[in-house]
C-alpha positions in Angstrom: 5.8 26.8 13.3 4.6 22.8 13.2 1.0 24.1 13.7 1.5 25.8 10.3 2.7 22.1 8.9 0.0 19.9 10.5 -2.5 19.4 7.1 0.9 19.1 5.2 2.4 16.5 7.8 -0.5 14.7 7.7 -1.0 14.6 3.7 2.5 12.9 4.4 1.9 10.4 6.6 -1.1 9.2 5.0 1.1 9.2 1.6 3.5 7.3 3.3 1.2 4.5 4.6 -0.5 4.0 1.4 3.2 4.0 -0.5 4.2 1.4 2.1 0.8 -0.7 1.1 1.4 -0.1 -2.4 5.2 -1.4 -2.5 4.3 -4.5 0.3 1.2 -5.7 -2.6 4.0 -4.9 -5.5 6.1 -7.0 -4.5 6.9 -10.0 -6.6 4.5 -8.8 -9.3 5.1 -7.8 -12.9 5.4 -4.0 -13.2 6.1 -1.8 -17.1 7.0 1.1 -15.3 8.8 2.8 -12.0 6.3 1.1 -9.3 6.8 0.1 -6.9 10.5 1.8 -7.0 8.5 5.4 -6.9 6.8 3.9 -4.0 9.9 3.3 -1.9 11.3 6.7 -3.3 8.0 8.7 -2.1 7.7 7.1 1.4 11.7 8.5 2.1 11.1 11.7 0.6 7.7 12.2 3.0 9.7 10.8 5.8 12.6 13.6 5.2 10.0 16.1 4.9 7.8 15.2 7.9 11.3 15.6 10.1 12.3 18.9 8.3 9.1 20.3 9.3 8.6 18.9 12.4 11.6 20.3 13.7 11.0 23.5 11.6 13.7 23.7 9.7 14.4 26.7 7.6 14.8 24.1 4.8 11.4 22.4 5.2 9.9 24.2 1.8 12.5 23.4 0.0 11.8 19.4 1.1 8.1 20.0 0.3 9.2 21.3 -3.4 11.3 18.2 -3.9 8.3 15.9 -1.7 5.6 17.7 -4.5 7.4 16.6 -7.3 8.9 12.5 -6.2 5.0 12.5 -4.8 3.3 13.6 -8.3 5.6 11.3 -10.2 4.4 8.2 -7.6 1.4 9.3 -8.6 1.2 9.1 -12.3 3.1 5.7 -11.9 0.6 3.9 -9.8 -2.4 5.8 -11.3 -1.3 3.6 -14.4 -1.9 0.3 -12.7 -6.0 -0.8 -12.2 -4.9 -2.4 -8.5 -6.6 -1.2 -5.7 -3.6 -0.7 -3.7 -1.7 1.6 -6.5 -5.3 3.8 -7.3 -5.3 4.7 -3.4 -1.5 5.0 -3.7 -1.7 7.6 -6.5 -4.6 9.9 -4.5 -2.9 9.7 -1.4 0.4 11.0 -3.4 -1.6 13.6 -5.0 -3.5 14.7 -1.7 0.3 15.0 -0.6 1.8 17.2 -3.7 -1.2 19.3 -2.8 -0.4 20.0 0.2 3.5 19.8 -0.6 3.1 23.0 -3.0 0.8 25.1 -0.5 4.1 25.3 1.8 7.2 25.1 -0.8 9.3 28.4 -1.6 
């Protein structure tokens, strides 16, 4: 069951690292929109979705649904922003909602 997870777990991971990048370089800076707050937002929902698929959970589509759409809504915050940090954000999100949506119900 994980081995049918792995691209999607990683998608996740690597979202969450670059979320976790994104929010650390925010900090303290001027923002007009939801980042860095979508940041923290997407690195709990990949963090609840990695664990609901790692310990596949009958649930764990329904997480990617919900991951997919806080992950696309990162995305469109931080693709808004001309920081390095927020433009790798934003792919890294979108690589995840990818993947997110291959395994939702």
């Amino acid at each position: 069951m994980v081995r049918s997870y792995e691209s999607c777990i990683e998608a996740c991971q690597k979202c969450l690292v670059e979320c976790q990048k994104c929010l650390t370089e925010m900090l303290g800076k001027e923002s007009n929109n939801d980042c860095p707050n979508c940041c923290l937002q997407c690195i709990d929902a990949c963090l609840i979705c990695i664990k609901f698929m790692l310990a596949g959970s009958p649930f764990a589509s329904k997480y990617c649904r919900l991951c997919a759409e806080i992950c696309e809504w990162c995305a469109q915050q931080c693709q808004q922003h001309d920081h390095e940090h927020c433009q790798a954000c934003a792919e890294a999100c979108i690589a995840c909602a990818q993947e997110c949506r291959v395994h939702m119900v």
